[in-house]
Every structure is written in C-alpha cells, then in structure tokens.
CHARMM-style PDB file with segment names, atoms N, HN, CA, C and O in Angstrom:
ATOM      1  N   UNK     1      23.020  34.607 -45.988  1.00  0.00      PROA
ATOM      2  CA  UNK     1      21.994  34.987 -45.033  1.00  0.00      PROA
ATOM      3  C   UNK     1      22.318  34.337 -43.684  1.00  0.00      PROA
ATOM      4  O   UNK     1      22.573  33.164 -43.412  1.00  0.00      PROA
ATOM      5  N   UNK     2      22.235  35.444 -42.909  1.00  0.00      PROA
ATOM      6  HN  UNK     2      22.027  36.397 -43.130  1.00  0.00      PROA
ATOM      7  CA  UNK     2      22.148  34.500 -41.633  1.00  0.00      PROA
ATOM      8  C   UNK     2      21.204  34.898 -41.153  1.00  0.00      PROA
ATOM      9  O   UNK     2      20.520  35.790 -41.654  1.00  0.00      PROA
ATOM     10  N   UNK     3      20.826  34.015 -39.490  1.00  0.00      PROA
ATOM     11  HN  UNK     3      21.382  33.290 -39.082  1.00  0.00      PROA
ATOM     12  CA  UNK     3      19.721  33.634 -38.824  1.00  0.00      PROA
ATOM     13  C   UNK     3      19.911  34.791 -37.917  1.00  0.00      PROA
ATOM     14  O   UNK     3      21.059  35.210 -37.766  1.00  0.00      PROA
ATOM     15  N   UNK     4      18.920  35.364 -37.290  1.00  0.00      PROA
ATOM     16  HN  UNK     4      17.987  35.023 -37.412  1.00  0.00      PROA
ATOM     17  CA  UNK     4      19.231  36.614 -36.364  1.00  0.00      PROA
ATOM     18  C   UNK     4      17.719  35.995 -35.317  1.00  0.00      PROA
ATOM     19  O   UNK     4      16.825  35.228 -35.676  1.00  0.00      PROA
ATOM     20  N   UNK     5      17.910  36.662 -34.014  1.00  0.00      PROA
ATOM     21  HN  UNK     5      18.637  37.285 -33.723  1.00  0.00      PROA
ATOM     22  CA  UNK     5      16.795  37.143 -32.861  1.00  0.00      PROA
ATOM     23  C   UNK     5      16.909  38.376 -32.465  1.00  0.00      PROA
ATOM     24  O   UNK     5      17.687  38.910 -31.675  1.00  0.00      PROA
ATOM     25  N   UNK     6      15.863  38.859 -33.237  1.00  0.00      PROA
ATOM     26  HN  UNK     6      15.230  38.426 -33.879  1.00  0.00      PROA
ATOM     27  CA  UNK     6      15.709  40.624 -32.839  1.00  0.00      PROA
ATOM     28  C   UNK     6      14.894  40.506 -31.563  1.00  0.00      PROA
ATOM     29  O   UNK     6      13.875  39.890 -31.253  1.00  0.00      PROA
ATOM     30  N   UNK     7      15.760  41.359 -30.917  1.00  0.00      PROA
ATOM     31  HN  UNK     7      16.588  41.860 -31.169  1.00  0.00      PROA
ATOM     32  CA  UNK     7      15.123  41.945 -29.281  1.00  0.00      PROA
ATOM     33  C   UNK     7      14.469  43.423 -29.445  1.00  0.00      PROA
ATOM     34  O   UNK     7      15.228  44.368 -29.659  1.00  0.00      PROA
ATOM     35  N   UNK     8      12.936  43.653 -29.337  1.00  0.00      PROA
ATOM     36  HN  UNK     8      12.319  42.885 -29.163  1.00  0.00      PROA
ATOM     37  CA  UNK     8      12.498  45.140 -29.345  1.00  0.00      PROA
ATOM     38  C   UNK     8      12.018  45.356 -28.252  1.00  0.00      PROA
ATOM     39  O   UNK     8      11.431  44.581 -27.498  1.00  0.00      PROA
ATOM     40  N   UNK     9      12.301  46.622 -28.117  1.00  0.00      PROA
ATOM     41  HN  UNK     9      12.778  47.252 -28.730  1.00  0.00      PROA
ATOM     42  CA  UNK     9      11.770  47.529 -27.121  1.00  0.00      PROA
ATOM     43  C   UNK     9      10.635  48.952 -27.645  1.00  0.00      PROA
ATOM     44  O   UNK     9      10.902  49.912 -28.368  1.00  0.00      PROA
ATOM     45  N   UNK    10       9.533  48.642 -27.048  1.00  0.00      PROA
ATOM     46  HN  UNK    10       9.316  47.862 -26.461  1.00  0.00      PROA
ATOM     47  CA  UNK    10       8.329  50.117 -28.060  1.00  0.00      PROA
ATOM     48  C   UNK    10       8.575  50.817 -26.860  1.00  0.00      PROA
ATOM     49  O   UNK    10       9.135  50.709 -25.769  1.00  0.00      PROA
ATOM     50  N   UNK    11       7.884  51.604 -27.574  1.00  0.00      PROA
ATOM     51  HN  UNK    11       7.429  51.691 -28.461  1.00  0.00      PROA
ATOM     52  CA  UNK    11       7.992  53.446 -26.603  1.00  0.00      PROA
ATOM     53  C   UNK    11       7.208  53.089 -25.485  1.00  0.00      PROA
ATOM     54  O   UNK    11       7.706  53.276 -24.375  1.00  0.00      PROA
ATOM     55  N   UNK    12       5.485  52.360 -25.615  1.00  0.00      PROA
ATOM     56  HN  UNK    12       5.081  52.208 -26.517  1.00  0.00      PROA
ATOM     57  CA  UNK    12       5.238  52.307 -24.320  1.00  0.00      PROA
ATOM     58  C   UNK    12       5.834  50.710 -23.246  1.00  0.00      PROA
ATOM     59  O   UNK    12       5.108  50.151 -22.424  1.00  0.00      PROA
ATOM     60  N   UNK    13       7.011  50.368 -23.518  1.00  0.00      PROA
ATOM     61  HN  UNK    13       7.600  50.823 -24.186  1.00  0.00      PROA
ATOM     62  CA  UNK    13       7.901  50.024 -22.641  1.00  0.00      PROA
ATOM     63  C   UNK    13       7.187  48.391 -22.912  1.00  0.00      PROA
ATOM     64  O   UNK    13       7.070  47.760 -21.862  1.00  0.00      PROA
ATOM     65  N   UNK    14       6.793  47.786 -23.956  1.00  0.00      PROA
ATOM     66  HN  UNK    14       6.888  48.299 -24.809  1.00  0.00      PROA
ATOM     67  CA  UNK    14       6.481  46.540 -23.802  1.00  0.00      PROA
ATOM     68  C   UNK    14       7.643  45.910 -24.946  1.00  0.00      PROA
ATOM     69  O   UNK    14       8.244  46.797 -25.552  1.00  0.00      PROA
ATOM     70  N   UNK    15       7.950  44.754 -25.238  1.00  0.00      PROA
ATOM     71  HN  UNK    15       7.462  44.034 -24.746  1.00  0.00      PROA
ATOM     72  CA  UNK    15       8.924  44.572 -25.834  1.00  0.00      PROA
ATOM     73  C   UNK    15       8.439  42.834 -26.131  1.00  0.00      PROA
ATOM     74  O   UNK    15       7.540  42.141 -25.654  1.00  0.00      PROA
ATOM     75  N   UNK    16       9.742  42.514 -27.357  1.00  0.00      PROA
ATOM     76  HN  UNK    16      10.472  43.076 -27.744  1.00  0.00      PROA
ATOM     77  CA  UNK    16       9.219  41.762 -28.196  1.00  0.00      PROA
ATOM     78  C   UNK    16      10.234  40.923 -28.891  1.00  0.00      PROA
ATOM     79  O   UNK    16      11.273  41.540 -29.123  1.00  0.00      PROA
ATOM     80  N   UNK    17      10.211  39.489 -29.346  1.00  0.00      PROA
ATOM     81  HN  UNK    17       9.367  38.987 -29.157  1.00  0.00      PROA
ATOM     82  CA  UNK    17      11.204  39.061 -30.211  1.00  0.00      PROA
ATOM     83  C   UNK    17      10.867  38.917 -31.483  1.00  0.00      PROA
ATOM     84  O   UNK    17       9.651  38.934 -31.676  1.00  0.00      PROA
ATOM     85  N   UNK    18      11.750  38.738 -32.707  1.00  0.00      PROA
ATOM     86  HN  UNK    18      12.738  38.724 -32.551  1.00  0.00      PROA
ATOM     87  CA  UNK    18      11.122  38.145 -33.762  1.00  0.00      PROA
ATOM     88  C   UNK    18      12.484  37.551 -34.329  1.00  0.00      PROA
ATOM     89  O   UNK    18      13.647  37.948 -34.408  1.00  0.00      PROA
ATOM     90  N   UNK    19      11.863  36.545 -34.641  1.00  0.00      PROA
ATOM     91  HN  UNK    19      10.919  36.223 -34.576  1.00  0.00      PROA
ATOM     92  CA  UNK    19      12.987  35.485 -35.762  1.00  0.00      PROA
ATOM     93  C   UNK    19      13.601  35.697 -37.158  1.00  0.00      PROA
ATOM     94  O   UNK    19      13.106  36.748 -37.564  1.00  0.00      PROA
ATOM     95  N   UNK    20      14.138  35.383 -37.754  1.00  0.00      PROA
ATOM     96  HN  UNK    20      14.541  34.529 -37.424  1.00  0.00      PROA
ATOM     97  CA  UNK    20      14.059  35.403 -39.200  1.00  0.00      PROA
ATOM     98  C   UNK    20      15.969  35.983 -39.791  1.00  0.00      PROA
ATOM     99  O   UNK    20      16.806  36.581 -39.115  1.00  0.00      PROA
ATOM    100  N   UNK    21      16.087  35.423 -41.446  1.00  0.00      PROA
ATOM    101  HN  UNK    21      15.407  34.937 -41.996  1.00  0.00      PROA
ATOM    102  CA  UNK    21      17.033  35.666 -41.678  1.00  0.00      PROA
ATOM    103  C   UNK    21      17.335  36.821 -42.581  1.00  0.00      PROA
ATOM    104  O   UNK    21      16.520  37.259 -43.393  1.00  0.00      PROA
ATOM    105  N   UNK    22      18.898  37.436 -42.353  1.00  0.00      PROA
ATOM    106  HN  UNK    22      19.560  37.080 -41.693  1.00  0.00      PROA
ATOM    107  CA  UNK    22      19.126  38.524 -43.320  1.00  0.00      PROA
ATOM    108  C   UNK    22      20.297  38.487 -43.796  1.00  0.00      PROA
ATOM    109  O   UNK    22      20.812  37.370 -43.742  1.00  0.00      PROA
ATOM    110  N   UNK    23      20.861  39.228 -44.208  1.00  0.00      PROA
ATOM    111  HN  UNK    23      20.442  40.136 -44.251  1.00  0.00      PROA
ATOM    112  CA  UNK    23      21.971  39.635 -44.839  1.00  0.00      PROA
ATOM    113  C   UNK    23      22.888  40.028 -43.891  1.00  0.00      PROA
ATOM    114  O   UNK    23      23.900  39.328 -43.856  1.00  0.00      PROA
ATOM    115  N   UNK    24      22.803  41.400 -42.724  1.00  0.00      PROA
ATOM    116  HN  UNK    24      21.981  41.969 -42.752  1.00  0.00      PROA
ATOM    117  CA  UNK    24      23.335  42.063 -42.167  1.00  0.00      PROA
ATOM    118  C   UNK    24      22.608  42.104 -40.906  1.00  0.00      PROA
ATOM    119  O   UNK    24      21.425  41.811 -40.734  1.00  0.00      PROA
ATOM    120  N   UNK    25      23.702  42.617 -39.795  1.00  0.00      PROA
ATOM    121  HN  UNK    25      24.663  42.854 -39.935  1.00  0.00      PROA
ATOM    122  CA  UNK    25      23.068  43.366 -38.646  1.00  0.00      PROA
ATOM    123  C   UNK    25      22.206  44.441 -38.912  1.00  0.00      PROA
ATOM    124  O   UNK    25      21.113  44.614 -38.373  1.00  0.00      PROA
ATOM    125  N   UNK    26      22.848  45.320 -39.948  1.00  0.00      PROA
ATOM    126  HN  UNK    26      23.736  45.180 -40.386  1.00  0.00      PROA
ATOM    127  CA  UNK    26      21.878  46.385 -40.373  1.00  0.00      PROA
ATOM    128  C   UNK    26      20.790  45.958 -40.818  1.00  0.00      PROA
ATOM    129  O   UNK    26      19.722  46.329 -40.331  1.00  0.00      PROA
ATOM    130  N   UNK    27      20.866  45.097 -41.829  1.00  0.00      PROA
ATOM    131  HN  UNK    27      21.734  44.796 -42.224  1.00  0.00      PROA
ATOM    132  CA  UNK    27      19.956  45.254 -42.385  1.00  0.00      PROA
ATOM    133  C   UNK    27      18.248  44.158 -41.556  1.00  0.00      PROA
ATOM    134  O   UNK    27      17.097  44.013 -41.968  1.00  0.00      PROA
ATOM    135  N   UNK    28      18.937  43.683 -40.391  1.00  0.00      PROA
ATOM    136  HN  UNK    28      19.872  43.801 -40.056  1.00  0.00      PROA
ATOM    137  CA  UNK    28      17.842  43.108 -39.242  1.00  0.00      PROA
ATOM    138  C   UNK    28      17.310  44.580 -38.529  1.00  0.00      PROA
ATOM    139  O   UNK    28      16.134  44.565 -38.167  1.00  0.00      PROA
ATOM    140  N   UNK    29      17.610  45.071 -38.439  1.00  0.00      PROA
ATOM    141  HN  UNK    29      18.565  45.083 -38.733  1.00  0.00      PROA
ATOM    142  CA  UNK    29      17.973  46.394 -37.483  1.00  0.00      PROA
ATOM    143  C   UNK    29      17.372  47.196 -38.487  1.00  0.00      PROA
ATOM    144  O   UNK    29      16.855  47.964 -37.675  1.00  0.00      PROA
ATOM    145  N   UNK    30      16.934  47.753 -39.820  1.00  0.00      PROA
ATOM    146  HN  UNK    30      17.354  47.129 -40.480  1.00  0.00      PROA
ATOM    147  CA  UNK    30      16.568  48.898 -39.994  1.00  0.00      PROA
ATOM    148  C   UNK    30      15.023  48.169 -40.571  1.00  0.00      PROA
ATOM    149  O   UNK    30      13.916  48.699 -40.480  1.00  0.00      PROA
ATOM    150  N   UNK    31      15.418  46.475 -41.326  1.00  0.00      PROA
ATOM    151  HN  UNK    31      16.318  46.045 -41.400  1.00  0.00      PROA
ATOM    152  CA  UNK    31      13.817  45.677 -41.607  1.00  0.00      PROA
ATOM    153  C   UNK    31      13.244  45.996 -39.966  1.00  0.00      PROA
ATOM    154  O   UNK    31      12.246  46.700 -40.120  1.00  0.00      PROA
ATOM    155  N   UNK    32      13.430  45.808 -38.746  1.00  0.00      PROA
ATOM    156  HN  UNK    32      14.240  45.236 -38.621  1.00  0.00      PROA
ATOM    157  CA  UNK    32      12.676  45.934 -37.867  1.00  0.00      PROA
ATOM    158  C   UNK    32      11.758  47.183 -37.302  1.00  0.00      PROA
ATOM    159  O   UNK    32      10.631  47.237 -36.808  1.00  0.00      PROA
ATOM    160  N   UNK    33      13.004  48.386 -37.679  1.00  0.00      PROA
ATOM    161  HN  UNK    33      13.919  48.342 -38.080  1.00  0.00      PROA
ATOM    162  CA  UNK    33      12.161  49.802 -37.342  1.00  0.00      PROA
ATOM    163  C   UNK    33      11.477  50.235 -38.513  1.00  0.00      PROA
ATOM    164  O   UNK    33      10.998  51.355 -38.342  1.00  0.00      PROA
ATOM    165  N   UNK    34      11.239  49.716 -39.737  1.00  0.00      PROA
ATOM    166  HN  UNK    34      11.628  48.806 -39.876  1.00  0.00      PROA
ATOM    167  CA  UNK    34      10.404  49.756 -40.484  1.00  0.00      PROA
ATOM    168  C   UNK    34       9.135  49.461 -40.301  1.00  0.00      PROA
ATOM    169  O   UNK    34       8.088  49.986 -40.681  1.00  0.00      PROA
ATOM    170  N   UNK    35       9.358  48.654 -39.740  1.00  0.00      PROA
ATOM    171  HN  UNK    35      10.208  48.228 -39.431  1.00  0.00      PROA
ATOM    172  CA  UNK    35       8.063  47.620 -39.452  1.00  0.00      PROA
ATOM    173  C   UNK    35       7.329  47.988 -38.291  1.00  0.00      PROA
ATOM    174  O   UNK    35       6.098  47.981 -38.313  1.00  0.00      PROA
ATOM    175  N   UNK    36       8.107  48.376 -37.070  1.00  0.00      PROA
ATOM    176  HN  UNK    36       9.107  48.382 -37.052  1.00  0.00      PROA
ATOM    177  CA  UNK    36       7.401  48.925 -35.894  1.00  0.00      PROA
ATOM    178  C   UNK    36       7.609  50.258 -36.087  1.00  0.00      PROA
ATOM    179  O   UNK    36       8.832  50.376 -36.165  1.00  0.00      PROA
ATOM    180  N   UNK    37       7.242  51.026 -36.173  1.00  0.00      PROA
ATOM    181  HN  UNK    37       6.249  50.930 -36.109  1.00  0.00      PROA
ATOM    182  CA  UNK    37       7.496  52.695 -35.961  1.00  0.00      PROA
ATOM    183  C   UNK    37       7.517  53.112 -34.333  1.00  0.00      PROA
ATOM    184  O   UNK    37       8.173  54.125 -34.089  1.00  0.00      PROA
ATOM    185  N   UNK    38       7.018  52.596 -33.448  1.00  0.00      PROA
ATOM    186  HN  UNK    38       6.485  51.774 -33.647  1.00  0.00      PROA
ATOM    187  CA  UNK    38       7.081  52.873 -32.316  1.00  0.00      PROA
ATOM    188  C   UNK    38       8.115  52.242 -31.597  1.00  0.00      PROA
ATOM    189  O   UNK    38       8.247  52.445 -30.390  1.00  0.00      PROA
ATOM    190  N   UNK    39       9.131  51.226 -32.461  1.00  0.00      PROA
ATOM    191  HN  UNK    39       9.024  51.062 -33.442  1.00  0.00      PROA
ATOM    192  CA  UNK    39      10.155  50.554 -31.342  1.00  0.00      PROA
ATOM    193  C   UNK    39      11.545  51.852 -31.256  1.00  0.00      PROA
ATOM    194  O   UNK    39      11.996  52.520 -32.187  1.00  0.00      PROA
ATOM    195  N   UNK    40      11.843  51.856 -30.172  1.00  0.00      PROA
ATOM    196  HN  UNK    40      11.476  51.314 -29.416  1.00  0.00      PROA
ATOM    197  CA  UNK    40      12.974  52.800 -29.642  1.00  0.00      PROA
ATOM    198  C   UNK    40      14.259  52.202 -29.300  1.00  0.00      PROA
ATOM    199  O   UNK    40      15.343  52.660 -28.940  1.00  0.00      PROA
ATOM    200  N   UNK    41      13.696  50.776 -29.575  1.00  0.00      PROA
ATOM    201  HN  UNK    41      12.815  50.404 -29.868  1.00  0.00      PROA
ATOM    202  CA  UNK    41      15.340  49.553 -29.130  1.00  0.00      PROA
ATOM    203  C   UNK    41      15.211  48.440 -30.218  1.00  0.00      PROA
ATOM    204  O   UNK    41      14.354  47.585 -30.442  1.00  0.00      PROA
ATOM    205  N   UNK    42      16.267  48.747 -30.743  1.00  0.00      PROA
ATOM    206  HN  UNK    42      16.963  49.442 -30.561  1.00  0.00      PROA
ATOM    207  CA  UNK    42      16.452  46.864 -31.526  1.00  0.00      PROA
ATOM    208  C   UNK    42      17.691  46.628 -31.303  1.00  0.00      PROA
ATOM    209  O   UNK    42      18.754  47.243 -31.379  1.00  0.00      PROA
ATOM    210  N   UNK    43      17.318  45.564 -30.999  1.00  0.00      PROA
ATOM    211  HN  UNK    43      16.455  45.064 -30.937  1.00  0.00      PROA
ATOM    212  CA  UNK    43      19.184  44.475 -30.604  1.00  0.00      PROA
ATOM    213  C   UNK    43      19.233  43.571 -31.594  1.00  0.00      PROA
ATOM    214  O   UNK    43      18.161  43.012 -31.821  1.00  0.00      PROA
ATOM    215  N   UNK    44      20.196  43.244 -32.282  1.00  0.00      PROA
ATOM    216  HN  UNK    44      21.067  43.698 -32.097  1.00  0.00      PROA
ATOM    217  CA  UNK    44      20.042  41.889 -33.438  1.00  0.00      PROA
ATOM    218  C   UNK    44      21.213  40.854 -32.563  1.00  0.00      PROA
ATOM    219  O   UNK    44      22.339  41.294 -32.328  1.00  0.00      PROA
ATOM    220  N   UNK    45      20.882  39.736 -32.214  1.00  0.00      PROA
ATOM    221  HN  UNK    45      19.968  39.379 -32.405  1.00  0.00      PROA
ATOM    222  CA  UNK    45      21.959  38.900 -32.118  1.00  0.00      PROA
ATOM    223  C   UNK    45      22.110  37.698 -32.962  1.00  0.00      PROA
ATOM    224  O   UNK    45      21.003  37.201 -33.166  1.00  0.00      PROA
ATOM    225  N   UNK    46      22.797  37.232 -33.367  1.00  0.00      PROA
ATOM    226  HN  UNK    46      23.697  37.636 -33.201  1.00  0.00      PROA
ATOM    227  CA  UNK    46      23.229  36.411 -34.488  1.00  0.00      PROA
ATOM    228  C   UNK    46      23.109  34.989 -33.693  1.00  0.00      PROA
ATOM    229  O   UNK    46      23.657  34.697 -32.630  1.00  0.00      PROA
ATOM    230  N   UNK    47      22.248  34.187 -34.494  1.00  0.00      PROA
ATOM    231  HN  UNK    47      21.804  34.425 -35.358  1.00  0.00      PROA
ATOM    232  CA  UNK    47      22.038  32.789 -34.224  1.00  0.00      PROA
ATOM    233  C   UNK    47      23.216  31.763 -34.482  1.00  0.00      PROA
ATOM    234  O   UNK    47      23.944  32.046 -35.433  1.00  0.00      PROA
ATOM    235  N   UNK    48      23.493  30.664 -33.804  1.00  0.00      PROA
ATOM    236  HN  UNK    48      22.901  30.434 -33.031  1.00  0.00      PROA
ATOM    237  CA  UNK    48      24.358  29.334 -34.901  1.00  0.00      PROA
ATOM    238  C   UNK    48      25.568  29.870 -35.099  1.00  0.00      PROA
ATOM    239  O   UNK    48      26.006  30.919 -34.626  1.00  0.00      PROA
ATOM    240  N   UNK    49      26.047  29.174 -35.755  1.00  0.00      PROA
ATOM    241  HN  UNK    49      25.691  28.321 -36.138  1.00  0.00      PROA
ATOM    242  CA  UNK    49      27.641  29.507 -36.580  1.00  0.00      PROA
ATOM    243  C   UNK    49      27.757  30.552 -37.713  1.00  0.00      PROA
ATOM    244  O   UNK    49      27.056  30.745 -38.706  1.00  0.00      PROA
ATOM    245  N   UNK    50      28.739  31.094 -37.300  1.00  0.00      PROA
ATOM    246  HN  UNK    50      29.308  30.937 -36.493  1.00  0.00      PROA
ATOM    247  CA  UNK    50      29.122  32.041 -38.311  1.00  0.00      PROA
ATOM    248  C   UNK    50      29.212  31.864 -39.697  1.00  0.00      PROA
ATOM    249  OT1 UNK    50      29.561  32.799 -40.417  1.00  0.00      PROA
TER     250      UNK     50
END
C-alpha cells in the first residue's frame, strides 16, 4: 500500500483533497470517482518513498 493525495476537481468547479492509502494509482483514482459522482478531475500523487 502506498500513501497517495488525491487532488479533485467537481463539475461545479470547487475542488478538494483527500488522504489515504491504496494499492494503485488506479485504484486511488477510480475509489475517488466512486465516491464523488460529480468530480470531473482526479489527480493521485504518490506520497514518501517508493
């Protein structure tokens, strides 16, 4: 697992971080548009050491 900071962006243009660890880029990235249905942007960047 690694540590990720998801960057969102919603449709009406307000945006958002959230913390937390996963497995994958994907799999930060598809847990997030699950969760928001209205986000139109997710960025995952990877925390710490590889």
């Amino acid at each position: 697992m690694r540590r990720y900071l998801i960057l969102i962006c919603m449709g009406d243009g307000s945006m958002g971080r959230l913390r937390g660890e996963f497995a994958s880029d994907w799999e930060a990235i598809d847990t997030v548009l699950g969760s928001f249905g209205d986000a139109v942007s997710v960025v995952a960047r990877r925390e710490g050491a590889a």
